[in-house]
C-alpha positions in Angstrom: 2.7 18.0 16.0 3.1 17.5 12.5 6.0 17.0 9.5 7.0 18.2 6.5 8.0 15.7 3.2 10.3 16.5 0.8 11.3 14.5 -2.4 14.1 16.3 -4.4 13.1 16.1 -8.0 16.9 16.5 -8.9 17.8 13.4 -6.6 14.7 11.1 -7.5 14.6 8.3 -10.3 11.2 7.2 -10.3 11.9 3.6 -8.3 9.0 3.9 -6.9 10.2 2.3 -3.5 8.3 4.7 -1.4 4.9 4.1 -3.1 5.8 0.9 -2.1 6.7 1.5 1.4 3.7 3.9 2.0 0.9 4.4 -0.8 -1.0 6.6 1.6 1.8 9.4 1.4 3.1 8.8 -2.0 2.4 8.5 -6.1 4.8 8.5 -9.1 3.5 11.3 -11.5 2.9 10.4 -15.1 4.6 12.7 -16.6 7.5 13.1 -14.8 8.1 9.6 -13.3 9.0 11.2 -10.2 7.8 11.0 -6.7 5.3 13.3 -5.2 3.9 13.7 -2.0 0.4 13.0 -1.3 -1.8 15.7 0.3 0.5 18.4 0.2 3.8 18.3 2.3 2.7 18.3 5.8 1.1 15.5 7.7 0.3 14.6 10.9 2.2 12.8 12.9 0.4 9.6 12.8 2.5 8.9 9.4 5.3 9.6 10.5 6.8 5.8 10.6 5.2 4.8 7.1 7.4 8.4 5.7 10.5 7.2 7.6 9.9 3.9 5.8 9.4 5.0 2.9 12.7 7.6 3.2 14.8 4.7 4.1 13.7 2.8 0.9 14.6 5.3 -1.1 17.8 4.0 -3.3 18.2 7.8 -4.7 17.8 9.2 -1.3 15.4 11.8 -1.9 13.5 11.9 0.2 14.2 14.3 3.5 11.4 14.4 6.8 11.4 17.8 9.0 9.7 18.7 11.7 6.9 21.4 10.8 
């Protein structure tokens, strides 16, 4: 089974508290300053628990985790 990652450019302020949490699923973009998911938005369920840490950190809550 895997999961989908979402950030919501909108929502997101570029704390970088996810890159923190989880540096294997995340980045902050240059140009933006904004979050982006590693390795396109699905991943396999061995990540899960370093996403869900990373979406907890998340001051902005931006982040959103969905079943695929």
């Amino acid at each position: 089974m895997s999961f989908k990652i979402t950030v919501d450019l909108g929502l997101c302020q570029g704390y970088a508290a996810c890159l923190i949490e989880s540096p294997a699923l995340f980045d902050i973009d240059d140009d933006t300053e904004k979050a982006v998911v590693l390795g396109g938005p699905e991943h396999d369920e061995s990540m899960r628990q370093q996403a869900e840490a990373a979406m907890r950190a998340c001051p902005a809550r931006a982040i959103t985790i969905e079943d695929a």
